[in-house]
N, CA, C and O atoms as CSV, one atom per row, in Angstrom:
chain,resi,resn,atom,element,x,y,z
A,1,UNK,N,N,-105.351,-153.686,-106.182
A,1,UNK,CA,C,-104.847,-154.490,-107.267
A,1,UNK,C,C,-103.862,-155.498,-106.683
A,1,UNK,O,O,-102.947,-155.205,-105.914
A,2,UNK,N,N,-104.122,-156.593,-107.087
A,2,UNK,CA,C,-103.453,-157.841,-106.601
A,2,UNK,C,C,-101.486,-157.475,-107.204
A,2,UNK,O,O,-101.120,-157.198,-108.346
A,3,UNK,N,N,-100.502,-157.643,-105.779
A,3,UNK,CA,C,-99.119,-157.437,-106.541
A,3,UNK,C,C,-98.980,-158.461,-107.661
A,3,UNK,O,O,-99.326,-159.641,-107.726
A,4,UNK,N,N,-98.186,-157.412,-108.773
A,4,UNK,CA,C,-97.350,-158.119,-109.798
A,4,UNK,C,C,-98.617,-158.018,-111.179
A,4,UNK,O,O,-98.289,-158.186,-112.353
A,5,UNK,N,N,-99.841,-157.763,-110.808
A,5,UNK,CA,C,-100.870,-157.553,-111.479
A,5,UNK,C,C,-100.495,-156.192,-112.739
A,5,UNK,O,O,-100.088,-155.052,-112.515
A,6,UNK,N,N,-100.799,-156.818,-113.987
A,6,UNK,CA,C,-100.020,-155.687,-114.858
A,6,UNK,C,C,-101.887,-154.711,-115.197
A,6,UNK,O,O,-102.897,-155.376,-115.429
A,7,UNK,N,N,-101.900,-153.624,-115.155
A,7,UNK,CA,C,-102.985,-153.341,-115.768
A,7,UNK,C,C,-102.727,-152.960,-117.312
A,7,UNK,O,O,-101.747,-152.488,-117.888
A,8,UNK,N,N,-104.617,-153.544,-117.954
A,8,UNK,CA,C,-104.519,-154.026,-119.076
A,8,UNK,C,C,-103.992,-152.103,-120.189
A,8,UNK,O,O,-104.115,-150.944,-119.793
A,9,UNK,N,N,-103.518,-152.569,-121.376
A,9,UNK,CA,C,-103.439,-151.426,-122.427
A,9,UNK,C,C,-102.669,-150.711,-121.568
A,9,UNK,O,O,-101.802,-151.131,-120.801
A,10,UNK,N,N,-103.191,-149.179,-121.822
A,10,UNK,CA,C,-102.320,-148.334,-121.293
A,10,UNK,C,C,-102.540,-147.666,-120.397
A,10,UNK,O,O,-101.863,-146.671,-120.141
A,11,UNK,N,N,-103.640,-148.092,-119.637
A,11,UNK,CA,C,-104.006,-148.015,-118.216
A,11,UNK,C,C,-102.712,-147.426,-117.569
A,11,UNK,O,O,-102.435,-146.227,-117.558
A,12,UNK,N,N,-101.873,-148.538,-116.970
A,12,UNK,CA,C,-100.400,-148.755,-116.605
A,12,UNK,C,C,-99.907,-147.446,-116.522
A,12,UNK,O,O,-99.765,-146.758,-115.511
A,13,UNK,N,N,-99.640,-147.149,-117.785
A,13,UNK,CA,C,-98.558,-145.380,-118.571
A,13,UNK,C,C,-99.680,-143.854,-118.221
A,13,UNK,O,O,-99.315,-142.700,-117.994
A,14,UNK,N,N,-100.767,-144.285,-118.278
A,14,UNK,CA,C,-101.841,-143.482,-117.645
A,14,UNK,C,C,-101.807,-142.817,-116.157
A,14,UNK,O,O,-101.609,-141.676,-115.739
A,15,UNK,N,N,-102.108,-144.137,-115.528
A,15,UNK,CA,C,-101.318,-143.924,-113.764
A,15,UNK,C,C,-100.191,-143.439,-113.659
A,15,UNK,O,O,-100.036,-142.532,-112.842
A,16,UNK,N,N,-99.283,-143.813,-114.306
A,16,UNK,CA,C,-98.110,-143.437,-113.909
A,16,UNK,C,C,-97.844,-141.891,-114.213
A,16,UNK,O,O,-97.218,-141.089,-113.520
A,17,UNK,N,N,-98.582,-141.658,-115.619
A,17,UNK,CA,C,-98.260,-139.854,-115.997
A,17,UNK,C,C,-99.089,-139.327,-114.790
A,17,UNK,O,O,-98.632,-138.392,-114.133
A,18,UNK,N,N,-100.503,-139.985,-114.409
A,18,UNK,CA,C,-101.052,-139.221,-113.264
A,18,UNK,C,C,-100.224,-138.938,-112.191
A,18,UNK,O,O,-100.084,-137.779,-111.800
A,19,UNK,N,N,-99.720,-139.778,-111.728
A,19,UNK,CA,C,-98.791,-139.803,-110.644
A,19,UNK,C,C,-97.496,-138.843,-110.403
A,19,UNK,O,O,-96.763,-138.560,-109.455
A,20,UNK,N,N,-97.616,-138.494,-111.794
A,20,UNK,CA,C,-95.910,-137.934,-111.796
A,20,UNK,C,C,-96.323,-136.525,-112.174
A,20,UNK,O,O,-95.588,-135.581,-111.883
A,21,UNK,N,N,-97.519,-136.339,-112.838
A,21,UNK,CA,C,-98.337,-135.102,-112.932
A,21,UNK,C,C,-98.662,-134.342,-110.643
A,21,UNK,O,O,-98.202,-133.411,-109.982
A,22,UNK,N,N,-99.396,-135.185,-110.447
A,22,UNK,CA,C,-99.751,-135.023,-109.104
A,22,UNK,C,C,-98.102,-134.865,-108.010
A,22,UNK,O,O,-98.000,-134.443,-106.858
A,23,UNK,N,N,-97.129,-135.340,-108.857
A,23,UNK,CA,C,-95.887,-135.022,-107.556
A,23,UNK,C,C,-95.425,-133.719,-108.405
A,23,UNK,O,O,-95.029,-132.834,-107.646
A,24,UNK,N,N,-95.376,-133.411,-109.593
A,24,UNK,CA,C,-95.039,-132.289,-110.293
A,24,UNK,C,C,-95.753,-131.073,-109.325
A,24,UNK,O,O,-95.052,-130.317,-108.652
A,25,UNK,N,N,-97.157,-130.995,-109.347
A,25,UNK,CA,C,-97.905,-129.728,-108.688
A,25,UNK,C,C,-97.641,-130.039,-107.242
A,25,UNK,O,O,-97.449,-129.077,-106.499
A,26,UNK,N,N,-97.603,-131.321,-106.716
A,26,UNK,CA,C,-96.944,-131.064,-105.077
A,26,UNK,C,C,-95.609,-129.981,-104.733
A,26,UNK,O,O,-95.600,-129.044,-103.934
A,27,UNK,N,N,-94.596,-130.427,-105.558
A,27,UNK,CA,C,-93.432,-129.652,-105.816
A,27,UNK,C,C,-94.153,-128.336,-106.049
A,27,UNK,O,O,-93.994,-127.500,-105.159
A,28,UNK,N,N,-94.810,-128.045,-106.938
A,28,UNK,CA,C,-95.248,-126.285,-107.526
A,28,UNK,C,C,-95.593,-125.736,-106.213
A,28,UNK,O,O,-95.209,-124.676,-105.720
A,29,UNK,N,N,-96.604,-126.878,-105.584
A,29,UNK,CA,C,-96.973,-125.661,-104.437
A,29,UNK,C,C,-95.815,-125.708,-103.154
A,29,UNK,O,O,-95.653,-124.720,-102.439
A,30,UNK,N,N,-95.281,-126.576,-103.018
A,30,UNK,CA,C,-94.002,-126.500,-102.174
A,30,UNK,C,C,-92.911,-125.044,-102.529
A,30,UNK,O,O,-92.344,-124.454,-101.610
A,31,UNK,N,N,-92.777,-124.673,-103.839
A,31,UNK,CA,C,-92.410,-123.520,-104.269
A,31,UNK,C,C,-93.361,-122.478,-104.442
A,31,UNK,O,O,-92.742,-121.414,-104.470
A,32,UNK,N,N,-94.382,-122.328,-104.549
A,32,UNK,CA,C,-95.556,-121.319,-104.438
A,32,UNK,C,C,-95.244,-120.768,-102.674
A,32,UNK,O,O,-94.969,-119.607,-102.374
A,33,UNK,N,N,-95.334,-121.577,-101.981
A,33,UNK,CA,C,-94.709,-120.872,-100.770
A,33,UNK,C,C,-93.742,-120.486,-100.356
A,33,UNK,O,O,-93.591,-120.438,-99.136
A,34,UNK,N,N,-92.930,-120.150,-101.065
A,34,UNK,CA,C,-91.654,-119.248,-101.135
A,34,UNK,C,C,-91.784,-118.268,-101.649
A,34,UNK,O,O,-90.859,-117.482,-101.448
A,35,UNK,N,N,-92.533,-117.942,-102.241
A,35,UNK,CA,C,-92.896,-116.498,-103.419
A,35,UNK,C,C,-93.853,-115.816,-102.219
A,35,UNK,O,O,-94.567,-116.173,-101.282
A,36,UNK,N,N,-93.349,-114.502,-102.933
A,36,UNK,CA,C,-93.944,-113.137,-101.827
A,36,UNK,C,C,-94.561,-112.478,-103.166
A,36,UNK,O,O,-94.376,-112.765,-104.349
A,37,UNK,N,N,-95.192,-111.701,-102.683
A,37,UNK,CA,C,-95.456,-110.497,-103.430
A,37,UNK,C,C,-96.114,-109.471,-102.114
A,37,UNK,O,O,-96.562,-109.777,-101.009
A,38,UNK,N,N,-95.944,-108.193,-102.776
A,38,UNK,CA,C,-96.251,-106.881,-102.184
A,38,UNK,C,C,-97.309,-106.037,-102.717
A,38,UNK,O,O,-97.682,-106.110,-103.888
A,39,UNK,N,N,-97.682,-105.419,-102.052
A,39,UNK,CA,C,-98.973,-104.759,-102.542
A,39,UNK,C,C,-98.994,-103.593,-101.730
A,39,UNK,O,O,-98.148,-103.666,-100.838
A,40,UNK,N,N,-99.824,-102.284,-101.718
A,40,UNK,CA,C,-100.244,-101.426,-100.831
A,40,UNK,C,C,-101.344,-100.240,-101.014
A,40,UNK,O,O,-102.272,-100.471,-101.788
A,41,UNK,N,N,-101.310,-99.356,-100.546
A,41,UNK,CA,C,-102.960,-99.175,-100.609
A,41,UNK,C,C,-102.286,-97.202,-99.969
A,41,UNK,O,O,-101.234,-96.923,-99.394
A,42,UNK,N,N,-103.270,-96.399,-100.347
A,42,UNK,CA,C,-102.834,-95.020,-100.533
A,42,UNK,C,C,-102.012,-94.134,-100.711
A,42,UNK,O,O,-101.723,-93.097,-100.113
A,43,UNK,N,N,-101.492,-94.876,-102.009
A,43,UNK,CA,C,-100.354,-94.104,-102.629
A,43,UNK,C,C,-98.646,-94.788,-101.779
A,43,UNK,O,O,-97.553,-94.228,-101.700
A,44,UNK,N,N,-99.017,-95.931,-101.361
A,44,UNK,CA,C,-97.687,-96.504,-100.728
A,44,UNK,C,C,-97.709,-95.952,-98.944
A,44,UNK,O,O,-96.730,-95.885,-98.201
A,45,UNK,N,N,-99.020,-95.641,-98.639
A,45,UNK,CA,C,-98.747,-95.154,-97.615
A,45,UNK,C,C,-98.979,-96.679,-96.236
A,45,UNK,O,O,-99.153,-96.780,-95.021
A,46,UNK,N,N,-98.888,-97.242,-96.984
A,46,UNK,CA,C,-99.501,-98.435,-96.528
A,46,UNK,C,C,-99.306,-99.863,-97.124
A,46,UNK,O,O,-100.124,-100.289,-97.940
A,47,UNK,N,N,-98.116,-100.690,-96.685
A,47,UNK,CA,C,-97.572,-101.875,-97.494
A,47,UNK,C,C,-97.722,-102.983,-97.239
A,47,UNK,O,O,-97.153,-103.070,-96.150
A,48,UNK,N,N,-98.246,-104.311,-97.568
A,48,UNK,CA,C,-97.954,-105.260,-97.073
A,48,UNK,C,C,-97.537,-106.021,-98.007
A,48,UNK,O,O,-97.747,-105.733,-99.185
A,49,UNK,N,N,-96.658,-107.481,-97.519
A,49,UNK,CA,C,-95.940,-108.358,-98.565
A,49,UNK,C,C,-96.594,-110.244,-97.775
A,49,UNK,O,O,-96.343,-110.656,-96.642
A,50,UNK,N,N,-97.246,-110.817,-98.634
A,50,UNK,CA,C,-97.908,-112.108,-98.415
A,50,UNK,C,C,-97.163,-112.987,-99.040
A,50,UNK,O,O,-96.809,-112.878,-100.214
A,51,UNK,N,N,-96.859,-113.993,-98.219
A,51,UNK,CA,C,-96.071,-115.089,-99.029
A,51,UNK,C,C,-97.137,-116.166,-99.178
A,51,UNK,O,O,-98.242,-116.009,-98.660
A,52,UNK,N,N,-96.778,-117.427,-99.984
A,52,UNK,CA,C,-97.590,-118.072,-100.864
A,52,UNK,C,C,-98.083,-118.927,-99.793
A,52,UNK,O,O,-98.695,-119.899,-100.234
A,53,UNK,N,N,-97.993,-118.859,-98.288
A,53,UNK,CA,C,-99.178,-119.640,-97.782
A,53,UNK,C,C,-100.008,-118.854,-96.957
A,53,UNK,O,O,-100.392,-118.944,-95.791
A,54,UNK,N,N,-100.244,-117.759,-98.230
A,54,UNK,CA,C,-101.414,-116.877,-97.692
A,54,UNK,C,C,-101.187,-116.433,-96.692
A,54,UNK,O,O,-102.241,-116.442,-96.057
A,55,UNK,N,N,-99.726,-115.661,-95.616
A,55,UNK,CA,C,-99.382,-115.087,-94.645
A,55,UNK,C,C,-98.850,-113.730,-95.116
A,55,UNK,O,O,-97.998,-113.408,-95.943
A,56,UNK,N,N,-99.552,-113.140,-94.399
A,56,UNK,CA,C,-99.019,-111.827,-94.451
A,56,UNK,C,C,-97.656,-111.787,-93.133
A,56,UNK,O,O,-97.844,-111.995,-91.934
A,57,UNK,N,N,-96.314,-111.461,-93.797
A,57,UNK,CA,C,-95.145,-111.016,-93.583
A,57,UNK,C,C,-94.262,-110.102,-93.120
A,57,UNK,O,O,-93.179,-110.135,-92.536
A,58,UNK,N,N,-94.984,-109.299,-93.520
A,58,UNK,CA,C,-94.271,-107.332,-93.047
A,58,UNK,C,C,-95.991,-106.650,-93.536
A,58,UNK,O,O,-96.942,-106.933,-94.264
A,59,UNK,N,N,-95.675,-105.915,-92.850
A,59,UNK,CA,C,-96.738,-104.585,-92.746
A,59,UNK,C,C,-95.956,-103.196,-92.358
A,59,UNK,O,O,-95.372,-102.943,-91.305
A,60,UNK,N,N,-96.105,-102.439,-93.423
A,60,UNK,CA,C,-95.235,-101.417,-93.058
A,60,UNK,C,C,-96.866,-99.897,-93.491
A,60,UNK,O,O,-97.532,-99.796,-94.521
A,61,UNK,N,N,-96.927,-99.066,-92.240
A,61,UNK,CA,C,-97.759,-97.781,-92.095
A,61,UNK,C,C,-96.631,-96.655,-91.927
A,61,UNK,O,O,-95.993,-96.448,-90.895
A,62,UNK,N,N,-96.495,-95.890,-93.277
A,62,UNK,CA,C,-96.181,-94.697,-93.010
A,62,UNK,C,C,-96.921,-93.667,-91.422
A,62,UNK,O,O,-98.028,-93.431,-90.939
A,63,UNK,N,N,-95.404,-93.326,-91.122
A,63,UNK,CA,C,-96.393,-92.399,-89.755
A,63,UNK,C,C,-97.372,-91.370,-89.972
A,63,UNK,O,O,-98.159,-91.026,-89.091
A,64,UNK,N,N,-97.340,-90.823,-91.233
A,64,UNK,CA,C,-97.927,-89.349,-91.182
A,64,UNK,C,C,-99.671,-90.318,-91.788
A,64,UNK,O,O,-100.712,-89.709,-92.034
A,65,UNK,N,N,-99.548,-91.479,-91.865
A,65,UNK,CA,C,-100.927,-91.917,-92.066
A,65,UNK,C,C,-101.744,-92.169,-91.013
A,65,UNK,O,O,-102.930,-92.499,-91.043
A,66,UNK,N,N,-100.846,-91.945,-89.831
A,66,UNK,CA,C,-101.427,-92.485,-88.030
A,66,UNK,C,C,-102.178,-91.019,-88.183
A,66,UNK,O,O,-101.619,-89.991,-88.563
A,67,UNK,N,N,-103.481,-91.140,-87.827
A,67,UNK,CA,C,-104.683,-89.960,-86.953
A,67,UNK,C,C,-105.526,-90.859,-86.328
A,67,UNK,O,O,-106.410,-91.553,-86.830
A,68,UNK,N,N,-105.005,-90.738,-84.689
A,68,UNK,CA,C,-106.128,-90.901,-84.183
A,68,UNK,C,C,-107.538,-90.626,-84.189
A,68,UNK,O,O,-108.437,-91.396,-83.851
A,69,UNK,N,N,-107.661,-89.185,-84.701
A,69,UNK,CA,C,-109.060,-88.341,-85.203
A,69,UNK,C,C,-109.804,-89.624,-86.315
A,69,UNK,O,O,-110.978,-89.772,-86.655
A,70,UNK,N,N,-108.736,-90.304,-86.620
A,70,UNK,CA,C,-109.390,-90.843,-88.586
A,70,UNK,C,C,-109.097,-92.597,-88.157
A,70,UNK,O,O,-109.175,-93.041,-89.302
A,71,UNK,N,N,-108.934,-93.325,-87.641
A,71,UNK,CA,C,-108.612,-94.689,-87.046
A,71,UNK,C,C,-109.505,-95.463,-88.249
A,71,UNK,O,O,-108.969,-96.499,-88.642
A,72,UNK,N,N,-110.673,-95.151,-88.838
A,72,UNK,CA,C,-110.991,-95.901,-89.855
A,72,UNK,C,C,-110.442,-96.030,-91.027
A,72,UNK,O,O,-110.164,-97.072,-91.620
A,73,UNK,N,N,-110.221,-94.430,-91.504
A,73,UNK,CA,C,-109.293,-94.401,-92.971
A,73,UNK,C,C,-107.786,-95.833,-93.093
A,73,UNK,O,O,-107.485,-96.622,-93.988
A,74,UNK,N,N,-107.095,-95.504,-91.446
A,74,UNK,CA,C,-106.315,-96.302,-91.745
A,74,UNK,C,C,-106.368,-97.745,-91.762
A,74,UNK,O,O,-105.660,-98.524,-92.400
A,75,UNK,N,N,-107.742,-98.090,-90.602
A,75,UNK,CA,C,-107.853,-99.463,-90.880
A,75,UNK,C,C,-108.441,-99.839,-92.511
A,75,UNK,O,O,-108.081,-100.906,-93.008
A,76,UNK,N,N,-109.086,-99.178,-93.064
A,76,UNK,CA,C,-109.490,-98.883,-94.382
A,76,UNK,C,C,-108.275,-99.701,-95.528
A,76,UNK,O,O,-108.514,-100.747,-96.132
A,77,UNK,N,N,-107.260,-99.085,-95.591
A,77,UNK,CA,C,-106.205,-99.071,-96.224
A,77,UNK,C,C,-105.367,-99.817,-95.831
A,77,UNK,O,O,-104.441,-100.077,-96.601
A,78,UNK,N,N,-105.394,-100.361,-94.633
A,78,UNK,CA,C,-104.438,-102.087,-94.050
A,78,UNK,C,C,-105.429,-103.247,-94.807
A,78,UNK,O,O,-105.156,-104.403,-95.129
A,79,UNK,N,N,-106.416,-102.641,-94.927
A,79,UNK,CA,C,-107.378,-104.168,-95.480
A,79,UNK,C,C,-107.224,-103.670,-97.233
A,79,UNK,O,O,-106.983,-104.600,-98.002
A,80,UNK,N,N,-107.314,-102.703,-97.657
A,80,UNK,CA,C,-106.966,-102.948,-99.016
A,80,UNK,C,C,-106.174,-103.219,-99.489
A,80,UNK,O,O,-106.210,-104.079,-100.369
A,81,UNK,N,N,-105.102,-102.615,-99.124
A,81,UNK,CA,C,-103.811,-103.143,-98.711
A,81,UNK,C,C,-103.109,-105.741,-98.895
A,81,UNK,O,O,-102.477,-106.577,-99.541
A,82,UNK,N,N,-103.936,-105.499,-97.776
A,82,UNK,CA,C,-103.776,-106.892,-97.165
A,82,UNK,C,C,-105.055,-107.839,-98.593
A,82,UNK,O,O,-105.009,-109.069,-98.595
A,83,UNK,N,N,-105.717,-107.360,-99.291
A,83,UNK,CA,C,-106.634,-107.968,-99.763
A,83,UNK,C,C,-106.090,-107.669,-101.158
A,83,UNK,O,O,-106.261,-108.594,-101.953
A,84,UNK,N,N,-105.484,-106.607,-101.626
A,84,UNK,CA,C,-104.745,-106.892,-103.227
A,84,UNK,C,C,-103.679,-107.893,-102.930
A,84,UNK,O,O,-103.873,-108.973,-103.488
A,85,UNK,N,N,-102.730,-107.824,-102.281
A,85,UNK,CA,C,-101.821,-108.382,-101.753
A,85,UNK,C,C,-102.007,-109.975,-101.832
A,85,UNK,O,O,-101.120,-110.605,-102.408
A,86,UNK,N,N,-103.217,-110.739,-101.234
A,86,UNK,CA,C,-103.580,-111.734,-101.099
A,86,UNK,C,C,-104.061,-112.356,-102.420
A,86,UNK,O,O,-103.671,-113.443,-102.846
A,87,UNK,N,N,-104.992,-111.510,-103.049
A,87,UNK,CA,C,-105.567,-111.703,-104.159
A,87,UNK,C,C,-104.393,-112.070,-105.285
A,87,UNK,O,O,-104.438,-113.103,-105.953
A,88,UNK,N,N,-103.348,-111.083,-105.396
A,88,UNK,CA,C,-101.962,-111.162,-106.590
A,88,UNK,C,C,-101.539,-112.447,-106.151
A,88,UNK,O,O,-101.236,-113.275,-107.010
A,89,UNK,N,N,-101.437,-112.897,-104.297
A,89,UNK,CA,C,-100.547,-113.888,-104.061
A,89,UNK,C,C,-101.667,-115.224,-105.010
A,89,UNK,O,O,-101.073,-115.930,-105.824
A,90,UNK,N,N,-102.960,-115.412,-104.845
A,90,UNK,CA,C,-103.212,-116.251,-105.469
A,90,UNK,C,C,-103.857,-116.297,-106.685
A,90,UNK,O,O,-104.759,-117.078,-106.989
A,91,UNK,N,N,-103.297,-115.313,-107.472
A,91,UNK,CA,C,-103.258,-115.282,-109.073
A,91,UNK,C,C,-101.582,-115.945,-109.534
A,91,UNK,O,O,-101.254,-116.708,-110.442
A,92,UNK,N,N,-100.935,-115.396,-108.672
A,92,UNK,CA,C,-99.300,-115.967,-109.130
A,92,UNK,C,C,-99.431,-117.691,-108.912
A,92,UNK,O,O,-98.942,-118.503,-109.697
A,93,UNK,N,N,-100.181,-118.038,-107.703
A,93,UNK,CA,C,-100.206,-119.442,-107.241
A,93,UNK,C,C,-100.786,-120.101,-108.139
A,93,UNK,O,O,-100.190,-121.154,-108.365
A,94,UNK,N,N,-102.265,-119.851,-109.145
A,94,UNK,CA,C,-102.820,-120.012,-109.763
A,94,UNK,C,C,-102.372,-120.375,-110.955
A,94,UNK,O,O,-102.871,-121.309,-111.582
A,95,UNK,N,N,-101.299,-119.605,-111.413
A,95,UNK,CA,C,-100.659,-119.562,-113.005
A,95,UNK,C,C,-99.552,-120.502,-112.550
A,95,UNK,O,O,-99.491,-121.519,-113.241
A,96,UNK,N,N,-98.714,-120.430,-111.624
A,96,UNK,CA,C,-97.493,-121.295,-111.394
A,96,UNK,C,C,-98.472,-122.786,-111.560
A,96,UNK,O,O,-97.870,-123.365,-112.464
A,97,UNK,N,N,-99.541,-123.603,-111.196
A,97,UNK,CA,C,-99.820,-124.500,-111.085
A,97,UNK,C,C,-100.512,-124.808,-112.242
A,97,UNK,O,O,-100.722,-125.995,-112.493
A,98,UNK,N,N,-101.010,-123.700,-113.195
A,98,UNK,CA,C,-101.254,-124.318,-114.698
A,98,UNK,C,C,-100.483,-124.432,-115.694
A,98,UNK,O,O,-100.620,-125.109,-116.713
A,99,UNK,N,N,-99.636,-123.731,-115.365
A,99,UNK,CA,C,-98.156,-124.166,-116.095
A,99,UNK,C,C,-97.738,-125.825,-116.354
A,99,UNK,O,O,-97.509,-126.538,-117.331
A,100,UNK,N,N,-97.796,-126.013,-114.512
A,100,UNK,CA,C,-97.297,-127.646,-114.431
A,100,UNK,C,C,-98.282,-128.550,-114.687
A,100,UNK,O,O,-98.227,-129.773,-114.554
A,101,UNK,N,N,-99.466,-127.666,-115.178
A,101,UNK,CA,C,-100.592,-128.943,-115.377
A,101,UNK,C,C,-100.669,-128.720,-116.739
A,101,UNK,O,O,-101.681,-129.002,-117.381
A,102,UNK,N,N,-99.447,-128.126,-117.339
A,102,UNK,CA,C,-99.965,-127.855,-119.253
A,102,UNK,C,C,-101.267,-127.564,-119.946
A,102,UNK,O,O,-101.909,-128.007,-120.899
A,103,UNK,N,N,-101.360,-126.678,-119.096
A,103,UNK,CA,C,-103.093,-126.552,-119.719
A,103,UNK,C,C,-104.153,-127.172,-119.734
A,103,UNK,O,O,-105.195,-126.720,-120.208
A,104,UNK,N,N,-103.954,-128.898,-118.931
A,104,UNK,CA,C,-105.423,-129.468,-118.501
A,104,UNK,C,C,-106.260,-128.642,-117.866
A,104,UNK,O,O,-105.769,-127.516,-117.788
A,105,UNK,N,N,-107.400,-128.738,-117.342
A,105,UNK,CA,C,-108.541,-127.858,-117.239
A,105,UNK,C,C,-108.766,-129.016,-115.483
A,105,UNK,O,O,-109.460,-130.000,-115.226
A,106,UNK,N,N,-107.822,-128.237,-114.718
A,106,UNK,CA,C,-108.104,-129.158,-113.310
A,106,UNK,C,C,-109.099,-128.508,-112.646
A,106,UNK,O,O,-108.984,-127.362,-113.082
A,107,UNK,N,N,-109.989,-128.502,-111.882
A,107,UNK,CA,C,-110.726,-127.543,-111.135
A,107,UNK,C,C,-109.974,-127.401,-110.131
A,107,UNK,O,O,-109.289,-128.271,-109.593
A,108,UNK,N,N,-110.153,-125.513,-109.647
A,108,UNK,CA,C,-109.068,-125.740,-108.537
A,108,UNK,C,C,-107.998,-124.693,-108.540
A,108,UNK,O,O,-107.717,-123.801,-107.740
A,109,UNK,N,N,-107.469,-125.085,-109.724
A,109,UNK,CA,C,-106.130,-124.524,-110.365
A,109,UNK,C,C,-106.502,-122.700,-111.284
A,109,UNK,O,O,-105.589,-122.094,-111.846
C-alpha cells in the first residue's frame, strides 16, 4: 500500500483490531511458557513437571520403583508419566489462547 494511503470504510479499524488481536496471543504464548504443570504415573511413583515450551523440567522416580528384573514397567510409567504431563501442558496452552482470541474459531488454537 502506497504511504499515507487511507484504506477505504473500515478496512483501516479491521487491520488494526487484527493486529492488536495477533500481538495479544504473541504475549499469551510468551506467558504460556512460563506455566508448568505436573503430572505422574503409578500412584506418584513417578513425576514429571513440563513447562509451556513443551520441556520436560524435573523428573522425579521413586527408588523402590527401580527393578532391574522389571526395566520396562518403569520405562512404561516415565512415558505415561511424560505424555499426561505434555498433553495437560497443551490443553492449558490451548484455553489460555482462546481466551485472548474471545471465542473466534482460529484453527490452531
Amino acid at each position: 500500500m502506497a504511504k499515507g494511503m487511507k484504506l477505504p470504510g473500515n478496512i483501516g479499524d479491521i487491520m488494526k483490531q487484527a493486529q492488536q488481536l495477533q500481538d495479544e496471543l504473541k504475549k499469551a504464548q510468551e506467558e504460556a511458557k512460563k506455566m508448568t504443570v505436573e503430572a505422574s504415573a503409578g500412584g506418584g511413583m513417578v513425576k514429571v513437571v513440563v513447562n509451556g515450551s513443551l520441556e520436560i523440567v524435573s523428573l522425579e522416580i521413586a527408588p523402590e520403583v527401580v527393578n532391574v528384573e522389571d526395566i520396562e514397567m518403569l520405562q512404561d510409567l516415565i512415558i505415561a508419566a511424560c505424555n499426561e504431563a505434555l498433553e495437560r501442558m497443551q490443553e492449558e496452552t490451548a484455553k489460555a489462547m482462546r481466551q485472548v482470541a474471545g471465542g473466534l474459531d482460529i484453527p490452531g488454537l
